[in-house]
N, C-alpha and C positions, 0 to 999 in steps of 0.2 A: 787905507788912506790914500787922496789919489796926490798928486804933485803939488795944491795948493792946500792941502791942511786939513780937506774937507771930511769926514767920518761918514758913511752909509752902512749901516747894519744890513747886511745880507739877509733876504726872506730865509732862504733855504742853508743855512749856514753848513749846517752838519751836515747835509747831506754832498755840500762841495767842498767840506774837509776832510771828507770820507770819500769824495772822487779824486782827492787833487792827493791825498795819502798815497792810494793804490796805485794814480800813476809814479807815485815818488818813488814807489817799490819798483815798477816796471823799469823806470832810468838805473836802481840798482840793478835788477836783472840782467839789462845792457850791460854794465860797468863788468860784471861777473862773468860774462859772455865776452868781451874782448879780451878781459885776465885772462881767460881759459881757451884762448882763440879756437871760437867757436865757427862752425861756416859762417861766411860773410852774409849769404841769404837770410838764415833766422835770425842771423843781427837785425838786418833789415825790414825784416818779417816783423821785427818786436820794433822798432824805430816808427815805424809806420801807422801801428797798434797806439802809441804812446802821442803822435802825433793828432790822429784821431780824438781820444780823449782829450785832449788840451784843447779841440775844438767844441767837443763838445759843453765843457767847462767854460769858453768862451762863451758857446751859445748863451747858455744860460746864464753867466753873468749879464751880458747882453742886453736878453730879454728882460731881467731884473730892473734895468738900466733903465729901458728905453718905459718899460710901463710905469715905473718908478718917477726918477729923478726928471726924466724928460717929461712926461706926460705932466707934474707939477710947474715944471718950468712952463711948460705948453699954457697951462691955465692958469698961470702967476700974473704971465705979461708976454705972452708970446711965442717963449720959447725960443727964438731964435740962436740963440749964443748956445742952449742945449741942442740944438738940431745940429746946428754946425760944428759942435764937438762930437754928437752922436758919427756924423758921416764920417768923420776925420778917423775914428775911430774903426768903422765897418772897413775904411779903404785901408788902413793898415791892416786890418785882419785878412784881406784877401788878395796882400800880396806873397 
């Protein structure tokens, strides 16, 4: 649900509750890894790992998004208000 109330069912649902699981495990791995002060580099090693996937996940909600939600707003009436929230969106992800 995003901030105004709105509902999208995800195409690939399960398959992003089963990437966004594994990275939940990876953050515990982390948590387990600085209990056990582990070296700092495969902290880091694994930090980066987990990073990655959340991009990934990104992506593809993303792509969901843009051919989804936008693409209907596109051929509703324009689009505009979904273009300009899609970019608002892409520039936070790439800072």
């Amino acid at each position: 649900m995003d901030d105004d109330g709105r509902r999208v069912e995800q195409p690939r649902k399960k398959a992003l509750t089963n990437r966004v699981r594994r990275i939940e495990g990876q953050v515990g791995g982390v948590l387990n890894m600085i209990e056990n002060d582990r070296y700092c580099v495969d902290i880091l090693t694994q930090i980066s790992a987990i990073k990655s996937a959340l991009d990934g996940v990104s992506i593809q909600i993303l792509s969901s998004h843009a051919n989804g939600c936008v693409r209907r707003a596109v051929q509703e009436d324009g689009g505009e208000d979904a273009i300009d929230e899609l970019l608002q969106v892409v520039r936070r992800m790439i800072r």
